[in-house]
C-alpha positions as CSV (number, residue, x, y, z in Angstrom):
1,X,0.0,0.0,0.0
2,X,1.4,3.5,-1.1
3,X,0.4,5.5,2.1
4,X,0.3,2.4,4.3
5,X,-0.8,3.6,7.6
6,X,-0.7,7.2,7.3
7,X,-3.5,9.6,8.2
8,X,-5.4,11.5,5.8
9,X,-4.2,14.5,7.3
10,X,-0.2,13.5,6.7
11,X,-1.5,12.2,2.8
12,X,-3.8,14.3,1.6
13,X,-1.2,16.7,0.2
14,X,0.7,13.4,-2.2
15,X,-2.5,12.5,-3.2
16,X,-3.1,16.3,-4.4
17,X,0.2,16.5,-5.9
18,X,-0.5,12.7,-7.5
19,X,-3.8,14.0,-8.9
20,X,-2.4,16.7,-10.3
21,X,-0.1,15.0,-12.3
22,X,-2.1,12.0,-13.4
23,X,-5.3,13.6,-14.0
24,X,-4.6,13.2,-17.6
25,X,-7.3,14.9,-19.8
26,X,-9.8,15.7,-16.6
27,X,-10.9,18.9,-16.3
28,X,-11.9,18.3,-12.4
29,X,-9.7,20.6,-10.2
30,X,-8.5,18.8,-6.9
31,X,-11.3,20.6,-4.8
32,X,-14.0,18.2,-6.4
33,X,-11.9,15.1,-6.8
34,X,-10.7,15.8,-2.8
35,X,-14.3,14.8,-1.6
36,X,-14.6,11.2,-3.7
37,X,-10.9,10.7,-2.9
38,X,-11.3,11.0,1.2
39,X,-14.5,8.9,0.9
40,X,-12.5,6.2,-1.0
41,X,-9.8,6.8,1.7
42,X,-11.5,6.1,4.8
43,X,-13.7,3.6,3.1
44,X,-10.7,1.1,2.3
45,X,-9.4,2.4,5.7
46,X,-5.9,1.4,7.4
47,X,-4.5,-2.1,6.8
48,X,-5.4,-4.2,9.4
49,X,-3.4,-4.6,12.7
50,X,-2.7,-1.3,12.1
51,X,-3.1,1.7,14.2
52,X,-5.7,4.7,13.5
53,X,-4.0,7.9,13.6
54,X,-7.0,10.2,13.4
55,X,-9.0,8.0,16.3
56,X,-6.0,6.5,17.9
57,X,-7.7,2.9,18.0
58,X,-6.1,0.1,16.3
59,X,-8.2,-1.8,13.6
């Protein structure tokens, strides 16, 4: 996994920078794409065993 266990906090600024870059022919600015990309992000969550930086519980 690319951002492992990282918040979304310490990640959402890569995945900006990613979007940017990889966006291809989109016209959607990061500002629209941030919303679907957080709810994919907590969604798939942290890999198991790991701990939750935003709640401090492990999953």
């Amino acid at each position: 996994m690319m951002h492992g266990d990282r918040a979304w906090s310490e990640v959402e600024k890569d995945l900006e920078t990613g979007w940017t870059a990889s966006r291809g022919d989109s016209q959607m600015p990061w500002s629209d794409a941030r919303h679907a990309t957080r709810d994919a992000w907590e969604r798939v969550g942290p890999p198991i065993g790991s701990k939750d930086k935003d709640r401090g519980e492990p999953h």
